[in-house]
C-alpha positions as CSV (number, residue, x, y, z in Angstrom):
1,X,75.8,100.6,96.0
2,X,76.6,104.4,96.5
3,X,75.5,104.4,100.2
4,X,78.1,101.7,100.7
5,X,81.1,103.1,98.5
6,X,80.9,106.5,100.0
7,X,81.2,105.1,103.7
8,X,84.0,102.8,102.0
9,X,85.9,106.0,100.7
10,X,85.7,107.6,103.5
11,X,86.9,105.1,105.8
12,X,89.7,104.2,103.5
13,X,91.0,108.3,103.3
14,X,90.7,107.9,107.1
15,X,93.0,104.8,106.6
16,X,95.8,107.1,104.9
17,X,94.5,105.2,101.5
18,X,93.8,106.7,98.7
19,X,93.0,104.4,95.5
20,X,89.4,103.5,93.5
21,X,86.8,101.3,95.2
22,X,87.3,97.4,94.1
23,X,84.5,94.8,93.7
24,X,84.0,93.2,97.2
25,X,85.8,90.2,96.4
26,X,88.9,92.1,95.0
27,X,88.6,94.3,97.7
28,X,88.8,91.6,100.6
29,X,91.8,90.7,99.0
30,X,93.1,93.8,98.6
31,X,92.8,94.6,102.6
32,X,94.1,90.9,103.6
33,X,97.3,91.3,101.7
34,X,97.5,95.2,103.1
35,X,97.2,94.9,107.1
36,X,99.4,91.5,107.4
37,X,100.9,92.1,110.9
38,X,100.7,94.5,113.8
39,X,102.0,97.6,113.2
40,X,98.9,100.2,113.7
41,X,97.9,101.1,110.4
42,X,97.9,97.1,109.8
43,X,95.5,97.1,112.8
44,X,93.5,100.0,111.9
45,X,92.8,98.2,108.6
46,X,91.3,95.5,110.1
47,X,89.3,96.9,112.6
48,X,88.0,99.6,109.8
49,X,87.2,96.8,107.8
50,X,85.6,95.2,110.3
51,X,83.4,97.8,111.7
52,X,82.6,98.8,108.2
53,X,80.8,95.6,107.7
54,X,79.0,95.7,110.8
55,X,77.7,99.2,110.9
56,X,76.3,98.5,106.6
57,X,75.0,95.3,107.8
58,X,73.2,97.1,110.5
59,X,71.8,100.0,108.5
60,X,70.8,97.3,105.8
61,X,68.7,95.6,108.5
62,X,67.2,99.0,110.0
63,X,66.2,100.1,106.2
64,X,64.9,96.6,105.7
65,X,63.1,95.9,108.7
66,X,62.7,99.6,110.6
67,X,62.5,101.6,107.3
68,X,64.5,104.0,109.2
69,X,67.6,105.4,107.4
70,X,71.1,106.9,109.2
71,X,73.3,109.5,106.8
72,X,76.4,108.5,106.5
73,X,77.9,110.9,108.5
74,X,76.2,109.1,111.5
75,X,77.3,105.5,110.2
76,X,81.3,107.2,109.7
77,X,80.9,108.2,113.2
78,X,79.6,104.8,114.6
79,X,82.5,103.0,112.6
80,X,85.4,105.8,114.0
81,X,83.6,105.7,117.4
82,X,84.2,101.3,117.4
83,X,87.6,101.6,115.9
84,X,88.7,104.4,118.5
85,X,87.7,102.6,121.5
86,X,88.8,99.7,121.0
87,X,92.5,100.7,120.3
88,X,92.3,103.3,123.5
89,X,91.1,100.0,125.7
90,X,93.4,97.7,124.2
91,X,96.4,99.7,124.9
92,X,97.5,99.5,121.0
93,X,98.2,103.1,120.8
94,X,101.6,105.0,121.0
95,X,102.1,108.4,120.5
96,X,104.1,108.6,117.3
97,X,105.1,111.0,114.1
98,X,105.4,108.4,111.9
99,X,101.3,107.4,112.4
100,X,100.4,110.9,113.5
101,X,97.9,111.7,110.5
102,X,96.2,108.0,111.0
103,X,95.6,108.7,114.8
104,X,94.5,111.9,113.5
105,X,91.8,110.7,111.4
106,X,90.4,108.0,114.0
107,X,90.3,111.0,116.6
108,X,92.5,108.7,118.9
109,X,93.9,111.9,120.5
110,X,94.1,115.8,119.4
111,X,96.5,117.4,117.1
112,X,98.5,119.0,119.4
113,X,99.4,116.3,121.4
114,X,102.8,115.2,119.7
């Protein structure tokens, strides 16, 4: 649905990945073959993905059973909030050029700091 491919977009730019949106199936695939390993942008893939998921599947269930809707600047913001934390906590981030502009987009720490 639109809803769901504009959080998709959105979350993928924030991934440093810019390409069209693929049928679920393909795009499954797609992010499997994509974040093999641990390098952080491998690990920010899965945890977008991830999060993703969860924070749709909960704003399906509030519009189905609440009939209260979140913009998807507030769902972007629960998803980036998720993925944020739980790198800080687990100690996954390093301050480094070569993934400024991802740690950038997930707000892990300010522009200025490298």
């Amino acid at each position: 649905c639109p809803y769901t491919k504009n959080i998709w977009t959105i979350v993928l730019a924030m991934c440093n990945i810019s390409r069209p949106i693929l049928p679920w199936e393909e795009e499954v695939i797609w992010m499997t073959d994509h974040s093999r390993g641990h390098s952080l942008p491998a690990t920010v893939r899965k945890m977008a993905l991830a999060a993703s998921v969860y924070h749709i599947w909960m704003e399906r269930n509030r519009r189905s059973f609440k009939n209260h809707f979140l913009p998807v600047f507030e769902i972007i913001g629960k998803i980036k909030q998720d993925v944020s934390w739980k790198l800080l906590t687990g100690g996954k981030i390093q301050r480094s050029e070569r993934y400024h502009s991802i740690c950038i987009n997930w707000g892990f720490f300010p522009e200025d700091a490298l």
